[in-house]
C-alpha positions as CSV (number, residue, x, y, z in Angstrom):
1,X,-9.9,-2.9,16.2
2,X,-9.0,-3.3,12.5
3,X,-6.6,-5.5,11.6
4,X,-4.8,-5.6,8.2
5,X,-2.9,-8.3,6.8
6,X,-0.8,-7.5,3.4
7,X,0.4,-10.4,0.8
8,X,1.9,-10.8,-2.4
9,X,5.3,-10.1,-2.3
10,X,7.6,-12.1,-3.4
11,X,11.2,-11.9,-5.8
12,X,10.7,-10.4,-9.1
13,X,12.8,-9.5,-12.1
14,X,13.2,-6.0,-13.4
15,X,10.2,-4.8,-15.3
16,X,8.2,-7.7,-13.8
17,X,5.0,-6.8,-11.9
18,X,3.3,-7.6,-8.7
19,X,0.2,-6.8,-6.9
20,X,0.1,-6.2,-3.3
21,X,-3.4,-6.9,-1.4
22,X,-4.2,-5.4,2.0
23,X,-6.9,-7.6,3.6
24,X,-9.3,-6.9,6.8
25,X,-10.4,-9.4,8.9
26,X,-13.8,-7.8,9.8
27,X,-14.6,-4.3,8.6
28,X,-15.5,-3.2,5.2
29,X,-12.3,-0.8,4.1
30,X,-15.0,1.7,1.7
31,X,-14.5,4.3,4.4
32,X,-11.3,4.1,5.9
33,X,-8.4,5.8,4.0
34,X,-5.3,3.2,3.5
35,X,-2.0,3.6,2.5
36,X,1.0,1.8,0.9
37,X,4.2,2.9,3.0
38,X,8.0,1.0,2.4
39,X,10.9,0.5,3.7
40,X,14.4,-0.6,2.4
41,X,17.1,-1.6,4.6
42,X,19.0,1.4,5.8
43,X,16.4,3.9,4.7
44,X,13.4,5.6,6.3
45,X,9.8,4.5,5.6
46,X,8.1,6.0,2.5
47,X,4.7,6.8,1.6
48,X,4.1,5.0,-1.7
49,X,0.2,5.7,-2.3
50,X,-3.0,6.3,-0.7
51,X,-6.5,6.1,-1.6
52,X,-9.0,8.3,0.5
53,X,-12.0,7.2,2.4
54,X,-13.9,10.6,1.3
55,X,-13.7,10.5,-2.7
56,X,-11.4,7.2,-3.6
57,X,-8.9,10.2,-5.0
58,X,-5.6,8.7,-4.9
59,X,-2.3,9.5,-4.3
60,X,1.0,8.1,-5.2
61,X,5.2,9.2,-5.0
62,X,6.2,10.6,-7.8
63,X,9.0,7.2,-8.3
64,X,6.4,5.3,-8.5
65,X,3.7,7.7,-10.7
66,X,3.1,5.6,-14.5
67,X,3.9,2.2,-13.0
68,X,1.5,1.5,-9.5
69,X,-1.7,2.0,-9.4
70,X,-3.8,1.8,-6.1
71,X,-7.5,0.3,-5.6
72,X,-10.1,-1.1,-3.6
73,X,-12.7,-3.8,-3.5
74,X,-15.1,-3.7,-0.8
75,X,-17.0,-6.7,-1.6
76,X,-13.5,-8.4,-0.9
77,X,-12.9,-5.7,2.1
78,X,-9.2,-5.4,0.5
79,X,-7.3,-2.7,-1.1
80,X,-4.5,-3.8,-3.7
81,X,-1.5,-2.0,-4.8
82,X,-0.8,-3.1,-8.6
83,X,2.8,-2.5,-9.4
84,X,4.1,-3.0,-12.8
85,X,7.7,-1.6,-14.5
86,X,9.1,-2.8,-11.1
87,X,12.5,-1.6,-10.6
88,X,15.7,-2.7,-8.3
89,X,14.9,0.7,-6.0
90,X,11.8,-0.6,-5.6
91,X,13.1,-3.4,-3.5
92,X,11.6,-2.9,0.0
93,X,8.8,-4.3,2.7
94,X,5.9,-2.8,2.1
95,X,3.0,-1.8,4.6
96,X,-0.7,-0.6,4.7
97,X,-1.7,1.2,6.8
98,X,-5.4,2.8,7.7
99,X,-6.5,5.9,9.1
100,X,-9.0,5.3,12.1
101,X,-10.7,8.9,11.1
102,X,-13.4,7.7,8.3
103,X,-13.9,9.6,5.4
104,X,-10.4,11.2,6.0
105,X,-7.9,12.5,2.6
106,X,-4.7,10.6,1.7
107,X,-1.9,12.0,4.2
108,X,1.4,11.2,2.9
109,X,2.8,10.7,6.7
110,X,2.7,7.7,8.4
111,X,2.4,8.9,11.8
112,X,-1.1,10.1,10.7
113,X,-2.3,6.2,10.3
114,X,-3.4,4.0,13.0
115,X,-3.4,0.8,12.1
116,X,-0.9,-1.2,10.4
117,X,-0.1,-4.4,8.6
118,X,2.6,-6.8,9.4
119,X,4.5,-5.8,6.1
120,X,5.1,-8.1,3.1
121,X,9.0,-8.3,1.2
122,X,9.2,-7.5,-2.3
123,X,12.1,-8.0,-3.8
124,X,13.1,-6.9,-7.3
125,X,16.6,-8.4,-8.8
126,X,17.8,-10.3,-11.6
């Protein structure tokens, strides 16, 4: 089963920049389609960006559109969420999340995705 493990969140100042890695233990990611989801306290889970396993097209919220960019390295079996411009709204845990279907197109849902990281907090405040 693949198992994903997301890390570098952390507290960051307005218009600071993060980047958010999704690691997998075993399998290369190159085929698997992953999403960034988040969720802020009181609010429902959002889908942030995808990348697809078919094409590497990509896919992203239009809050976020100009400022986070979405990747992969599959020598490092990781897919990284660069977010820059960071905002207080952006203040949430964020998730990846992989489709089991390889090959698959970004879906924007989260009930479409399989597996799931434990989250990591990023928090954006002066």
């Amino acid at each position: 089963q693949l198992q994903l493990v997301e890390s570098g969140g952390g507290l960051v100042q307005p218009g600071g920049s993060l980047r958010l890695s999704c690691a997998a233990s075993r399998f290369s990611l190159d085929r698997y389609t992953i999403g960034w989801f988040r969720q802020a306290p009181g609010k429902e889970r959002e889908g942030v960006s995808c990348i697809s396993g078919s094409d590497d097209s990509t896919y992203y919220t239009d809050s976020v559109k100009g400022r986070f960019a979405i990747s992969r390295d599959n020598a490092k079996r990781t897919v990284y969420l660069q977010m820059n411009s960071l905002k207080p709204e952006d203040t949430a845990v964020y998730y990846c999340a992989a489709d089991r279907v390889l090959f698959s197109r970004c879906k924007v849902s989260g009930h479409e995705y399989d597996y799931w990281g434990q989250g990591t907090q990023v928090t954006v405040s002066s």
